[in-house]
Each structure stands twice: as C-alpha cells, then as structure tokens.
N, C-alpha and C positions, 0 to 999 in steps of 0.2 A: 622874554616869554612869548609863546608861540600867539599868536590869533587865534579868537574863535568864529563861532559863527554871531554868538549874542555880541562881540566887538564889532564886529559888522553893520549888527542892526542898530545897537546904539547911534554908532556916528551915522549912520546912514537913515536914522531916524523912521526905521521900519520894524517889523515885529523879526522875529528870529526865523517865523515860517514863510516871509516874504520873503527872506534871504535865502534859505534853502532852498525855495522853489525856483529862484533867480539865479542860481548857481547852476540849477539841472536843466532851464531854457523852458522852463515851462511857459507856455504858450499864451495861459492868461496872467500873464504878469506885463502890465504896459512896457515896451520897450525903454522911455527914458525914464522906469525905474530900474531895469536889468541894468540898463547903461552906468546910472548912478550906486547901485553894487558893486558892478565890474570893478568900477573905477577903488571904490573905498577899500574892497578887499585887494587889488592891486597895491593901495598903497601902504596897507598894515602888512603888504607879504604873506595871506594868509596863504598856507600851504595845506591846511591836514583836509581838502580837499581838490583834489588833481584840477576839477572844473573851473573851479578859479578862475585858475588862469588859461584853462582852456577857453572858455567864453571872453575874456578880456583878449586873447590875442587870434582867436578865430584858429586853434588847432587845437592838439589832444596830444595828451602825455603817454598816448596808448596804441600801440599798432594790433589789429586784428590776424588774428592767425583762421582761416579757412579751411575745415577739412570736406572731403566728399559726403555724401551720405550714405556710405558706405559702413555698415559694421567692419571688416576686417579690417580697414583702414583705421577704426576706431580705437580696437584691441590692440594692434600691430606694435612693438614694442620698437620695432624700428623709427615710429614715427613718434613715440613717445619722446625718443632719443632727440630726436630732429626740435621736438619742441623744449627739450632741456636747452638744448644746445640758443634757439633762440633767446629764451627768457636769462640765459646766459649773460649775452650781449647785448638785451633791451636793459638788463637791468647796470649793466657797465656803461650805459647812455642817461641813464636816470629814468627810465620809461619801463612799462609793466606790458602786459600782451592780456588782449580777451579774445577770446575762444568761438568759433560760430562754429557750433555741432548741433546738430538732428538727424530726425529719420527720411528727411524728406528734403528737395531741392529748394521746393516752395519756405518748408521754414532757415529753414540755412538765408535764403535769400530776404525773408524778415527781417534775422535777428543781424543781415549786414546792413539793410535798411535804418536799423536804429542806432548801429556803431554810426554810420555816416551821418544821419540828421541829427539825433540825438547826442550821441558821445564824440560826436566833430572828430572820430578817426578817419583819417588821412590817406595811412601807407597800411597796407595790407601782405601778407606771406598766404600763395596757395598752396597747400600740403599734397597738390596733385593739379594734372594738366590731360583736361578734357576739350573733342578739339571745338566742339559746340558748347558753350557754357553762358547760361543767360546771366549768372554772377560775375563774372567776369565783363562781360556788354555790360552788365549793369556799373561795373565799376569804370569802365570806358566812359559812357556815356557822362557820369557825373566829374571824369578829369582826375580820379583818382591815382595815387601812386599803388604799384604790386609789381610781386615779384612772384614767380613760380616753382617750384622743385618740380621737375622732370625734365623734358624737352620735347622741343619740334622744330624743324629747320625752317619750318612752310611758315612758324608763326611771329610775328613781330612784337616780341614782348624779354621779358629779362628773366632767365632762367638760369638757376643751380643745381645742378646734378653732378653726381659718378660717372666718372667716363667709361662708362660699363663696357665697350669693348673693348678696351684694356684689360679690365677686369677679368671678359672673359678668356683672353689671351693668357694670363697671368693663372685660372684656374685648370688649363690645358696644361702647363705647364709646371703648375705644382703635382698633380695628376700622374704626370710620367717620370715626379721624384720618389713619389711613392707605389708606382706598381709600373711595367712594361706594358702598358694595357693597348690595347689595336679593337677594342670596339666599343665606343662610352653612351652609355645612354643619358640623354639629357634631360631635364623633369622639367614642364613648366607648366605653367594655369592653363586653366579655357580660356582665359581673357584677354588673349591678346596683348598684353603690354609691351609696350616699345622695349623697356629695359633688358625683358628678355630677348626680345628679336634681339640687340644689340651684345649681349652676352655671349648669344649662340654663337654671334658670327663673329667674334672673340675668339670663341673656343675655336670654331672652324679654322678658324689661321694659324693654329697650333698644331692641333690633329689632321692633318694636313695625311692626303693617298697615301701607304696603303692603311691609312687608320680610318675607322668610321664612325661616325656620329650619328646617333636614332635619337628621334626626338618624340616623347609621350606628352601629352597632356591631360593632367589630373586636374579632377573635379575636387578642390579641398572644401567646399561643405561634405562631399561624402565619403570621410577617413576611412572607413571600412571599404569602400569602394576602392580608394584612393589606393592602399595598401595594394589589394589584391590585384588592381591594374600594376602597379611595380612589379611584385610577384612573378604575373604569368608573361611580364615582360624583359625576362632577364636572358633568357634563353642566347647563347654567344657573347654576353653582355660581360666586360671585367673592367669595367669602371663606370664610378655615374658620377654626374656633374647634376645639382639642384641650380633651378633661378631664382631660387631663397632660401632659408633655414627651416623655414614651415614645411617644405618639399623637402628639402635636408633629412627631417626629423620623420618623417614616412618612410623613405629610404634605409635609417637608420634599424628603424624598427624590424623592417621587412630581413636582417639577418642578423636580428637578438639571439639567435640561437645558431647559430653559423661556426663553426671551430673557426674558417678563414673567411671572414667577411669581405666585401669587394670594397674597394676604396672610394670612399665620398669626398665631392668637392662642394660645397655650396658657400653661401655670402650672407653676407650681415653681422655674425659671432654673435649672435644672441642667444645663444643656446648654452644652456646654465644646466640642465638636470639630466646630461649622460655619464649613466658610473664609470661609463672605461669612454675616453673618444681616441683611439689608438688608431680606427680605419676613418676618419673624418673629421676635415681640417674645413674652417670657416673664413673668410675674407672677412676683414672688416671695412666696411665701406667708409667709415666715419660718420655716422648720420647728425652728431653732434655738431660737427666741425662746418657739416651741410649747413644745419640751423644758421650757426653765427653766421657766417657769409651772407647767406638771405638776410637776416639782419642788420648788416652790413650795409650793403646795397643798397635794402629800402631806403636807406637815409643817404647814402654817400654819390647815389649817380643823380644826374640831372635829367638825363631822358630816358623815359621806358618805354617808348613807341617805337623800338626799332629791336632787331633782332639781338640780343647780346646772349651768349653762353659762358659760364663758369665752371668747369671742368673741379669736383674735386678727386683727388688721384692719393 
C-alpha cells in the first residue's frame, strides 16, 4: 500500500500540515524537523509526491522547459511539437517538465527563480537562443545544467538544432523537381534569425548563376500587408521558397485563384488546412525528434561549458 502523507506524520510524530509544508521547503519549518521528514518519507517510499525525494536527495524529478516571451513563439505549433517531443523522453526517464511562460523577461526570470530555489530544478531546455540573455547568466551563475535549441558558433554552451543549410540545399533542389524555375523569391521575417540566414545560403548553393534568388522580408503581425508585399513582389519571380510554413501559408494564399500557381517550398509540414497542396511541398524538420535529443543531453553529457552542436538532419 502506497504512503501517505498522514503515514508520515504519524511516525514522524508531527501534524500532516507540518509534513506538507516540510516536503515544499517551507522556510519556517526548523531544519532538523525537514531533516526528520525527509528521512521518514524516504523510508516508507513515499512517492505520490515528487518532493520527497527531491528534498531528501537535494534534486528534482522535473526539468524546466524555457520559452522567450515572445507570443509567436508561444502559438507556433512547431514549438509545441518540440515540447511533445520532450515530455516524450522526460517521461521515458520517469521525470515530468514545468513550463516558464509570460509576457515579460522579468516574469520568465521569476518563475525560473522558483523552479531553482523552490522546485530544486536542476537541468533546464531553452526553446530559443538569444545572444544577451540574463536567464540564461542567471542560470550560469547558480552552476545549473541547459541545453539550447538553436545555434551560435561564438557561444560556449550545448545546442540542438536543424541543419538548416542542408535544408536549405535540399529545398533548392526539390524546387527544380517540380518546376524549371531561374528566379526564386525567398520569404523571411524582419527578424533577423540565424535559421533563415542559414537556409538562404542553403538554397544559394543550389540555385547557383544563371539562377536568382530575391530575398523579401514580411512583417507577419501584418498579414494584409504581408500578402500584398508578396503580391507586388512576384513580378519575373517562378518559384518561392518560405523560411517557415507561416510565410509558406501567405504565399499560398497570394495564388488561391491562380489557374497555374508558382511552386512553393517551405519547412516545418505543419500545415494541415490547404484543400488542394499540389503547387507546395513542406520539409519536415522533425521538431519532435529536436525535443528528445535536448532531453537526451540534459541528462546524458557531463559538460555544458563548452561549445557542443547536435545537427538534426
């Protein structure tokens, strides 16, 4: 028969709500009566809660997942994918994942404040790689373990990503199985992300003189915008390559009524709701397979101070 909490208190000859409060590290609980909890619920086994044995052996059943505070990041179903893919492999380890999402850096950087002092989480997953990050210092500073999805050459830490110029290579070259095309216009954000610089110059090493590659950047908070910059930017253009599905899915729209529409490449395959996708084919990045890896790692390397990359292809 499993443990409870009142088994606790009995042999430990405390109330139930000493116990409770002893298990969460509450702060006015004497130390050598936590100590004398630890120990009792250590030795009944009690499990139906995680803290337990987190406070008896100074770790946590729990790795924290980090995202930016960023809405689109929030929505992004790619990243949703990323954290299936995690809780995948936390829970093939016996371990669960908690979540630090807000609107703001400041609370983000709270709510990791209270996984680490509070919930004694340990190993952390950043669902993005920014190159000044005070959550990140913050988690340096206290000797924590993380892992990153993205990349950066310049930075000394453990990182899983796409080998996005592969990728882009690869959508150059699906590109010219489905149409003859000699001038592709390429879609990416304002924002500057590496993934796309790394796509581009993918695709460049495909479409190679005398083919040409135009490169636009679309504002996607402004979809009406967004559209008619594709639109009035097609002019010579007979192929486009997207730096995502979301850019994908503008493109698409922009020749819903087209007899021969021009052929789309983009990445991710998350795209679930076109009636006909005959002119536009999607990469699948794996964002799943991203997940466990990172998962993987937090637990399986011994050093994250040093530059390491994880290519998945």
């Amino acid at each position: 028969m499993t443990a409870t909490i009142k088994d606790i208190a009995t042999k430990a000859g405390v109330s139930t709500s000493t116990v409770s409060r002893a298990l969460n590290d509450d702060p006015h609980i004497l130390q050598e009566t936590k100590t004398k909890i630890m120990q009792v619920a250590h030795d009944l086994d009690y499990k139906t809660n995680f803290n337990a044995k987190t406070l008896a052996t100074g770790g946590s059943r729990s790795v924290g997942i980090i995202f930016p505070s960023n809405e689109r990041y929030q929505t992004n179903p790619f990243y949703l994918e990323i954290i299936s893919g995690i809780g995948s492999e936390l829970n093939r380890r016996g371990f669960v994942s908690t979540v630090a999402l807000a609107d703001s850096t400041d609370q983000i950087m709270e709510i990791v404040g209270t996984m680490a002092h509070q919930a004694h989480i340990t190993k952390y997953i950043f669902l993005y790689f920014e190159q000044n990050d005070a959550i990140r210092d913050y988690l340096d500073q206290h000797h924590l373990d993380y892992v990153i999805i993205g990349n950066d050459p310049q930075t000394n830490r453990v990182f899983i990503d796409n080998d996005n110029q592969l990728f882009g290579k690869l959508a150059g070259e699906k590109l010219l199985t489905m149409s003859a095309v000699k001038h592709v216009l390429f879609l990416e954000t304002q924002r500057n992300l590496k993934f796309e610089e790394e796509r581009l110059t993918g695709l460049k090493s495909t479409l190679t003189s005398p083919r040409k590659v135009t490169t636009l950047s679309v504002d996607l908070k402004e979809p009406r915008q967004a559209l008619t910059d594709i639109q009035t930017n097609l002019t010579g253009v007979d192929g486009i390559v997207a730096s995502q599905d979301e850019l994908g899915e503008f493109a698409y729209q922009a020749f819903l009524h087209e007899e021969q529409p021009l052929p789309i490449v983009t990445f991710n395959n998350l795209l679930h709701g076109f009636p006909d996708r005959k002119n536009i084919y999607s990469f699948d990045l794996k964002p799943r397979k991203i997940g466990e890896i990172a998962a993987q790692k937090v637990f399986e390397l011994a050093d994250f101070s040093q530059h390491q990359l994880f290519l998945i292809k």
